[in-house]
N, C-alpha and C positions, 0 to 999 in steps of 0.2 A: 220556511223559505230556504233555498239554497242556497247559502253565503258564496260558494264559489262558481256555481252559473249564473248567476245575477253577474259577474262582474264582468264591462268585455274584454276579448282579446283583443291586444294592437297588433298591426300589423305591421312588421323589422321592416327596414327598408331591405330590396333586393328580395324577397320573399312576395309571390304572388298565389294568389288562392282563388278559385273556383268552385262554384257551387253547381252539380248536374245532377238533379231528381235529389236523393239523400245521399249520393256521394260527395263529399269534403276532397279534393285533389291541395294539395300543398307543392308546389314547387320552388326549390333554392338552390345556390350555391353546391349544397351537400347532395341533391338529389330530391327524389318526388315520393312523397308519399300522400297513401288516399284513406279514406278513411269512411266506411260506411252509417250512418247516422239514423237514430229508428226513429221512424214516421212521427211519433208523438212529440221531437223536440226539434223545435222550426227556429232554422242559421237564417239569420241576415248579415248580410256583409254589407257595408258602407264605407266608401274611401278606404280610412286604415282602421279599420274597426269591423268586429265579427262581435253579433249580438247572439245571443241563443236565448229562446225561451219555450214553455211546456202548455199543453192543451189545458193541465188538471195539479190539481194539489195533491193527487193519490203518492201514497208514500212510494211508490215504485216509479212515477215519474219525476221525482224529486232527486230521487237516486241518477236516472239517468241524465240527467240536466246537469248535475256536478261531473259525472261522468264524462260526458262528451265534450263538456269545455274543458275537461282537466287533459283528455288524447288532443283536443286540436290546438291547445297551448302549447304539448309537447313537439305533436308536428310539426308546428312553427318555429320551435325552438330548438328541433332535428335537424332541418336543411336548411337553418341560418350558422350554427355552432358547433350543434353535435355532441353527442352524452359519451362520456369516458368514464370505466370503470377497472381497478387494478385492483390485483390477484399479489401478494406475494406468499410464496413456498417455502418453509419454516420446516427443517429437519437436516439431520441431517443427510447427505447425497442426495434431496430433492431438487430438480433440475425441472426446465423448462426450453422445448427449442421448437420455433416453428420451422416447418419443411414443408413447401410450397403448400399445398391445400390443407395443410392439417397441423394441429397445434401436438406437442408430442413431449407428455409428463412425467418422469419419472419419480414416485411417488411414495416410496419404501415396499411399494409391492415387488412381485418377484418378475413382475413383466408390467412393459409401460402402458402406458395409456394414450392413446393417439383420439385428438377428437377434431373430424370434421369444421372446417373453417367456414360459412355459408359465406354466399360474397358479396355480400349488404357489409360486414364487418371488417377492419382491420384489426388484426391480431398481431403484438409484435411479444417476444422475450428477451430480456432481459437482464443478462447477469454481471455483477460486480463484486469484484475480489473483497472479501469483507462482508458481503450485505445478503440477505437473501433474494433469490430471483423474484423476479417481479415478471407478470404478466399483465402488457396494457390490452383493451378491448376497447374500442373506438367504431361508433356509428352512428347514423342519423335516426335509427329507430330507437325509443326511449326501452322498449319493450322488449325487442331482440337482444339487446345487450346486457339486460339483466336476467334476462333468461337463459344466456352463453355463459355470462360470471358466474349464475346459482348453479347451471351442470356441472361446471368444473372443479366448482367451491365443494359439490359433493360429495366428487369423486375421494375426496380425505380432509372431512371437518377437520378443524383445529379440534383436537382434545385438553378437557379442562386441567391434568395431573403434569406436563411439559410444555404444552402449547404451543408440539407440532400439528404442522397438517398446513391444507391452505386457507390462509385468509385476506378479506378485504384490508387493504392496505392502512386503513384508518379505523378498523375495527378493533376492539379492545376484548380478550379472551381471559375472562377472572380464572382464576388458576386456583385447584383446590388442594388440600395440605398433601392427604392419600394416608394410606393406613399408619406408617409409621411416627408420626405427629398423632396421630389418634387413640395409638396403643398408651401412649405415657400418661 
């Protein structure tokens, strides 16, 4: 059994939801989002509560019963809250500036990196005398946002020998000796 589709969703106050065929519609505060639902896992909605349950025990609808409750908890918790993830840029002369549509990283390469802003997102930078730049990314999709922090995050992992590059702001980068600790 699926520990986490078995359980239901409440529904925040100020958050309203709709069911039309297997479309899931979420609307809040943050905005609306929908969410398509496969045939085999049947949403009941009641007062403040969304039940979900599956036709079969087959291991593939088990899968998608944890699944579908796991997106429409975050829907619900998109356009009531809204998911925030930070970026900060660790080297040095690594810089970060947003310019109108576009987020623009200078990153020890020899030319910057400019990356398209989609406009579901807020993207702000960040920088303080002292500290490294920080990049927030701010939005109602759980899924967009960590899809826009893993592009950018790519564009120059944190390396394990200094532990420059960018990284998530609470992530921890074990830092390894390198050859000279190794020769003795």
């Amino acid at each position: 059994m699926s520990r986490i589709g078995k359980s239901p969703i409440t529904i925040t106050e100020g958050v309203a939801v709709t069911l039309e065929g297997t479309i899931v519609t979420v609307k809040g505060k943050l905005g609306e989002l929908s969410q398509d639902i496969d045939a085999s896992i049947t949403v009941t909605i009641t007062d403040n509560l969304i039940a979900l349950s599956r036709e079969s025990d087959d291991k593939e609808y088990r899968s998608k019963h944890g699944l579908y409750r796991a997106l429409i908890a975050n829907m619900i918790e998109g356009v009531s809250n809204g998911f925030t993830k930070k970026l900060e840029l660790r080297g040095v002369g690594y810089r970060a500036v947003t310019e109108g549509n576009g987020l623009d990283i200078s990153a020890g390469y020899s030319h910057n990196i400019v990356f398209e802003i989609p406009t579901e997102l807020k993207v702000t930078a960040e920088t303080e005398k002292g500290k490294a730049p920080t990049v927030t990314i701010f939005g109602n999709d759980k899924q967009l946002v960590g899809a826009y922090a893993a592009r950018v995050r790519a564009e120059r992992k944190p390396e394990p020998y200094k532990g420059k590059g960018i990284r998530y702001v609470d992530e921890y980068v074990r830092k390894k000796a390198g050859k000279t600790a190794a020769a003795k």
